[in-house]
C-alpha positions, 0 to 999 in steps of 0.5 A: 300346321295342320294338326294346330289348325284342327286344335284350334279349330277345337278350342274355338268351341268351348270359347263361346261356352265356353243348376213348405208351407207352414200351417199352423195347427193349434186348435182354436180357444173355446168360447167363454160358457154362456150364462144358464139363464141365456140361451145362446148360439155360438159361431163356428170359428174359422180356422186361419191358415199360414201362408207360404214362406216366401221363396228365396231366388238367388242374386247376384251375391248368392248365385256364383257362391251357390253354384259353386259349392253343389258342384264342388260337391259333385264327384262326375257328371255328363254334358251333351251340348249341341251347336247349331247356326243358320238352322243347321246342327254345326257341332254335337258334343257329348262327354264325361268328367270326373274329379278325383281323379281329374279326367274327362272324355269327350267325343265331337262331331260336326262340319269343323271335323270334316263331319266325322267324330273327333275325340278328346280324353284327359288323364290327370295333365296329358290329353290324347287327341283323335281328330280326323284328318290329323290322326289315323282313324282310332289312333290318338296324339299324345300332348304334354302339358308343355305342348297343350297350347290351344288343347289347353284352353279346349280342356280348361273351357270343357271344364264347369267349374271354371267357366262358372266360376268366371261369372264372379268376376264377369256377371253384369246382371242375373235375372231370376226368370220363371220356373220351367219343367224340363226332363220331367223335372222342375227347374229355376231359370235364370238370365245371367249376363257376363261381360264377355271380355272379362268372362273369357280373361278370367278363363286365361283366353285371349279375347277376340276382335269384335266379340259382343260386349255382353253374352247372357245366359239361359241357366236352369238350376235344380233345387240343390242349384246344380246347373242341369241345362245352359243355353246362349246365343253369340252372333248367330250361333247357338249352343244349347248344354244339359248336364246329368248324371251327378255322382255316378261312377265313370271309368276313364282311362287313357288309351293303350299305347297301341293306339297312340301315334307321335 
């Protein structure tokens, strides 16, 4: 069927995928007064300074938990992702989501559209699809939860809670790489290497044949360990994810039944 070529095709995308020093200030003791007899000449003394505490990076025990629970906290967000292979652009994505209620709208585009812009929006458990090639121009398919299939595992995989959450079962490693600044913000880098099969199992997707055993990401973290930007390599393909906008209002609503096609 075409239309389940095209889902499948679509879901394939989020299956690669699939963020004070202390001194001391207390003034130095007085030097004992000297004998009136003997003159003396006393030594400036000199101030000694507290050192920094020591920065704690998050390990493999801390890390998931810490993820998890600032963006737990998160109510919306917007991830733009861009896909790229042999040195040319293979997919752009760009979306919002929101969790209360649960929704989230994507839109696609690139070589697996017919270069075109494919869009996906989620209302609570019905997603609406316009892809080309499948749907008129504008026009969207209604599919049920019942009838996701491949649309489910596209939805669950967009989802970060999901995906991050599978690296507590999957991780093999987690590397704390350096400080970078990125957007004019200062972000921790960390390394973190999955085991592939485990990682897309824990997201309920069936694994394919001759998949890397390993996949490590680039994960860069704010301070409050919000993730603000991802990046992987899987056998020559390259995705790169910022997420921004954290808790700022987002509107998304499904579309009219003027524009919804059987």
């Amino acid at each position: 069927m075409k239309f389940r070529a095209a889902v499948a095709t679509a879901a394939a995308v989020p299956l690669a995928l699939g963020l004070a020093a202390c001194g001391g200030n207390d003034k130095p003791a007085a030097a004992p007064p000297a004998p009136v007899s003997v003159p003396t000449t006393a030594e400036p003394q000199k101030a000694v300074s507290t050192p920094p505490p020591a920065v704690t990076r998050l390990n493999r025990v801390t890390f998931v938990p810490a993820m998890n629970s600032a963006l737990t906290k998160q109510k919306s967000w917007h991830v733009v992702g861009k896909m790229t292979g042999n040195g040319s652009t293979l997919m752009t994505m760009d979306g919002y989501q929101s969790t209360n209620p649960n929704a989230m709208s994507m839109t696609m585009t690139g070589a697996a559209f017919q270069g075109k812009s494919a869009k996906i929006i989620l209302v609570k458990n019905t997603a609406y699809l316009s892809l080309p090639g499948v749907t008129p121009a504008g026009k969207f398919a209604k599919i049920l939860p019942q009838d996701a299939g491949g649309v489910g595992e596209l939805l669950d995989s967009g989802d970060p809670t999901k995906i991050y959450k599978s690296f507590d079962k999957s991780m093999v490693s987690l590397k704390f790489v350096g400080e970078e600044t990125v957007g004019g913000e200062k972000l921790e880098r960390y390394a973190v290497t999955v085991n592939t099969a485990k990682a897309l199992k824990f997201q309920g997707k069936k694994v394919p044949k001759g998949i890397p055993a390993t996949l490590t990401y680039a994960m860069w973290m704010d301070k409050s360990h919000l993730v603000r930007k991802l990046s992987f390599n899987l056998s020559g393909v390259s995705m790169v994810m910022t997420t921004s906008d954290y808790n700022k209002p987002v509107s998304i609503t499904a579309p009219p039944a003027s524009k919804i096609v059987s």
